[in-house]
C-alpha positions, -999 to 999 in steps of 0.1 A, spaced: -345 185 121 -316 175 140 -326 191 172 -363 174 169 -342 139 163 -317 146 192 -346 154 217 -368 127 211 -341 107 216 -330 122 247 -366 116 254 -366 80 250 -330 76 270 -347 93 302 -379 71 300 -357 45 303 -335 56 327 -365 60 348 -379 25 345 -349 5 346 -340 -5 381 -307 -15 394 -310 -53 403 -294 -60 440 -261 -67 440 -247 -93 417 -276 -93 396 -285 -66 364 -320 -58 363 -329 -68 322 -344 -36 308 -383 -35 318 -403 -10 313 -421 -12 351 -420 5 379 -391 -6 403 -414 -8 436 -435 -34 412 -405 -53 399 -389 -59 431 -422 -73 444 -430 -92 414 -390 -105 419 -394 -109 456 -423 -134 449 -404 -154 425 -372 -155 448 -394 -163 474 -412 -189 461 -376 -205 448 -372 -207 486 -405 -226 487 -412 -263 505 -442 -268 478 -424 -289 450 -440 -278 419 -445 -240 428 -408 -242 436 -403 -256 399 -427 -233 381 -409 -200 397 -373 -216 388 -384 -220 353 -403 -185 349 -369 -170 362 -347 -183 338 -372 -172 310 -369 -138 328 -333 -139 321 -325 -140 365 -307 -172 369 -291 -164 398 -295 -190 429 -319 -214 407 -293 -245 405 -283 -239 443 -318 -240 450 -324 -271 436 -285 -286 447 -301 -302 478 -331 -318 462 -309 -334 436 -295 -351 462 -320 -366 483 -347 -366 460 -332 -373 425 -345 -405 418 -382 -400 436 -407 -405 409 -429 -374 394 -405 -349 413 -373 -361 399 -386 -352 362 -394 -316 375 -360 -312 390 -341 -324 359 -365 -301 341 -347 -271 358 -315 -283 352 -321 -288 313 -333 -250 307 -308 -234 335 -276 -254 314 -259 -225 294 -258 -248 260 -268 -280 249 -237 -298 260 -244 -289 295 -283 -298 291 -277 -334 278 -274 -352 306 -302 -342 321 -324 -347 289 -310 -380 291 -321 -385 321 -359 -376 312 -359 -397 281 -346 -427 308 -379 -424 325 -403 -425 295 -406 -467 303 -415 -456 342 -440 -455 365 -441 -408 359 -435 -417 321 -469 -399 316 -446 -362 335 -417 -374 316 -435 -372 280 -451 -342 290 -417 -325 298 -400 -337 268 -428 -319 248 -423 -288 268 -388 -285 261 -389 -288 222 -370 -324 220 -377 -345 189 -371 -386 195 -354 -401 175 -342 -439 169 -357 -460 192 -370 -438 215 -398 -429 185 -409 -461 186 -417 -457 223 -435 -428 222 -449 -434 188 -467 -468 207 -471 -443 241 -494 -426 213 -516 -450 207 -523 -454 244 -557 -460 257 -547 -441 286 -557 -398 270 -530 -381 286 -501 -406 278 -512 -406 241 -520 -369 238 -486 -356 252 -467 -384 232 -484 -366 197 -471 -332 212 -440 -349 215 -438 -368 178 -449 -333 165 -416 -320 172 -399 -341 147 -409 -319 125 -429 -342 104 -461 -324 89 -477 -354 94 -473 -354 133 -480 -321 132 -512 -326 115 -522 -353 140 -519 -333 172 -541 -306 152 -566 -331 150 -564 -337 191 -584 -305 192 -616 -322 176 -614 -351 200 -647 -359 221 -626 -365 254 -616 -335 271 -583 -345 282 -570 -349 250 -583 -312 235 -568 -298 268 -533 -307 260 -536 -301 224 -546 -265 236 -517 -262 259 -493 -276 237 -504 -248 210 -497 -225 240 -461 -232 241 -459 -229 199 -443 -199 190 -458 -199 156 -493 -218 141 -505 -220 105 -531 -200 99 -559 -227 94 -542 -239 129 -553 -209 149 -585 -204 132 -597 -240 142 -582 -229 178 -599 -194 177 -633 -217 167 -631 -248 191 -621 -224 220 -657 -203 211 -677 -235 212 -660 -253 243 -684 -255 273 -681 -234 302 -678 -265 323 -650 -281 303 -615 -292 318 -603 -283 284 -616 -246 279 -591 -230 301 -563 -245 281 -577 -239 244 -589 -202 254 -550 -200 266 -537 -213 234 -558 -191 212 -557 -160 229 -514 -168 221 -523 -170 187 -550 -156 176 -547 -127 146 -583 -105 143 -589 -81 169 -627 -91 177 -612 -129 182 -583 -112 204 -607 -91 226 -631 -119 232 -604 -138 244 -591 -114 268 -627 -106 280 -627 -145 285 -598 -147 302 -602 -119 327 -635 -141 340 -613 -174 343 -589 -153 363 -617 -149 388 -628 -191 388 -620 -208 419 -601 -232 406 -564 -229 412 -553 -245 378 -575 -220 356 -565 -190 369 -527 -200 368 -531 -211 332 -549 -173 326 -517 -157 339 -499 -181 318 -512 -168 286 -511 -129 296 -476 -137 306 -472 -148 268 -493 -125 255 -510 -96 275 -504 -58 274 -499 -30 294 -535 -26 299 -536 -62 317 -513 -53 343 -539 -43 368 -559 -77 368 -527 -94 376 -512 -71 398 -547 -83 419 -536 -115 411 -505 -106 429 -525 -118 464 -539 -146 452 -546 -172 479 -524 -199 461 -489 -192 454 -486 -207 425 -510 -180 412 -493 -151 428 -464 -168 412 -475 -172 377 -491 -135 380 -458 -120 389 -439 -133 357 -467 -118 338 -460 -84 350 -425 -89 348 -429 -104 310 -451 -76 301 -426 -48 314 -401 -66 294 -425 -62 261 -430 -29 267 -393 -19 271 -387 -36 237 -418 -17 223 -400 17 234 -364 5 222 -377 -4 185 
C-alpha cells in the first residue's frame, strides 16, 4: 500500500514538474498545468499588449494579468498615462481601474476608488458606475442617493449599471431588482444584467435558471445574447444546459463582431475546460487584439484550473 501511495505521488510531483515553467527572471511562473511554449506565448501577448498604444486593450491585459497573479510592470506601464492623461474623461476611470486592483490591500486601493466614486456626477459617470460595479464596491451615504436616482435614469445603461451597483449593498431587495433587468424589453438593459451575473461568483438557484432560460429564448440578432449566454454558461448547473452553452459559445467565437467573440473568451476564461483550449488557442490570431488578448488569459486561466484539479 505504501509503495502504490508513494508512486502515485511521485507520479503527480513529475507531472508537475513537467508543466510548470520557470517564469523569466524576477517573475515565478504560478503553477499551470500548460505547456511552457503555450504559456510564454499566451504571456508574451499579454506583456505585449501592456506595451500597447490602444487604451482599452492596454487596460483589459493589465487587469487579466493581475488576475493571473503576474503583476510585474502593470503600474509602470501605466506611470506615464497617469500623468498626462489622468484627468481625460472615459480613460482616466480605466486607468484608476488598474490602480484599484494592482494596490496590495484596501488601504492602498482607496484613493483611487475615491477617485472613481468623484466622477459618478461627470460627463464618463455612465464608465465610472460601470467600474464601480465591476469592482465589488457598495455606496453608501450619500453616494446611494446618487446612484440610487442614476437608477431611475431614462438613459438604459446609466440605470442598469447603477442596479448592478446598488446590488452590492447587499440588500436582497437590490439584488432582486437587477434580477428583474433580465426580463426587460430593451436590450441594453438584459445585456448588462447578463454581464453583471458574469462577474458573480455565486447566483441563487432560481437566479441561474431564469439566466439558463432567457439566454435560450434571446434572439440570435440581440446586443444582449452574447452577454446572457456569457453569464449562464458561468453559472449554469445541468450538463445538457452546460453543453448547449458551450456549443453556443463556440459559434459566437466565430461572429464578426469584435465585442462577441471577446466576451466568448471572457466566459471560457471563467469557465471553460481543457477541452476548450483549441478553439482559443485559434483565437490566439485573432485579427483584433483585444481578442487575441482575451483568448490568451483563457488558456492561461484554464492551465491554472487544471493545475489545481491535479493538486486536489
Amino acid at each position: 500500500m505504501f509503495k502504490r501511495s508513494f508512486f502515485r505521488l511521485m507520479a503527480v510531483l513529475l507531472l508537475l514538474a513537467s508543466v510548470i515553467p520557470s517564469g523569466p527572471a524576477g517573475e515565478a511562473a504560478p503553477v499551470s498545468c500548460i505547456e511552457p511554449a503555450l504559456r510564454d506565448r499566451t504571456l508574451g501577448i499579454l506583456r505585449k499588449a501592456l506595451a500597447t498604444p490602444s487604451d482599452w486593450v492596454k487596460i483589459h491585459a493589465a487587469e487579466f494579468l493581475l488576475t493571473l497573479d503576474y503583476p510585474q510592470g502593470v503600474c509602470e506601464a501605466f506611470a506615464g498615462a497617469l500623468k498626462t492623461r489622468g484627468d481625460e474623461p472615459y480613460y482616466r476611470i480605466g486607468l484608476w481601474r488598474v490602480m484599484a486592483q494592482a494596490a496590495r490591500d484596501s488601504k492602498e486601493a482607496e484613493p483611487w476608488l475615491a477617485k472613481i466614486c468623484s466622477a459618478l456626477a461627470a460627463s464618463d459617470r455612465i464608465n465610472a458606475t460601470e467600474t464601480l460595479a465591476k469592482l465589488g464596491y457598495a455606496p453608501a451615504g450619500a453616494e446611494l442617493k446618487s446612484v440610487a436616482d442614476a437608477a431611475a435614469s431614462a438613459n438604459a445603461a446609466l440605470a442598469a449599471y447603477a442596479q448592478w451597483l446598488l446590488a452590492n449593498t447587499g440588500s436582497v431587495e437590490e439584488q432582486r431588482k437587477l434580477v428583474q433587468l433580465l426580463t426587460s424589453t430593451n436590450d441594453t438593459t438584459r445585456g448588462i444584467a447578463g454581464y453583471a451575473f458574469r462577474f458573480k461568483k455565486e447566483l441563487p438557484g432560481e437566479t441561474v435558471r431564469l439566466l439558463v432560460v432567457t439566454a435560450r429564448k434571446e434572439p440570435t440578432g440581440s446586443s444582449a445574447r452574447i452577454y446572457l449566454l456569457s453569464a449562464a454558461f458561468c453559472h449554469a448547473t445541468e450538463p445538457g444546459d452546460q453543453q448547449w452553452l458551450r456549443t453556443a459559445l463556440y459559434a459566437c467565437a466565430a461572429e464578426p463582431v469584435k465585442d462577441v467573440r471577446y466576451e466568448a473568451a471572457c466566459a471560457l476564461a471563467r469557465r471553460g475546460k481543457a477541452g476548450d483550449r483549441a478553439l482559443l488557442v485559434s483565437l490566439l490570431d485573432d485579427p483584433e487584439e483585444d481578442v487575441r488578448v482575451a483568448a490568451a488569459n483563457a488558456v492561461l486561466h484554464i492551465g491554472r484550473r487544471q493545475a489545481q484539479e491535479v493538486h486536489d
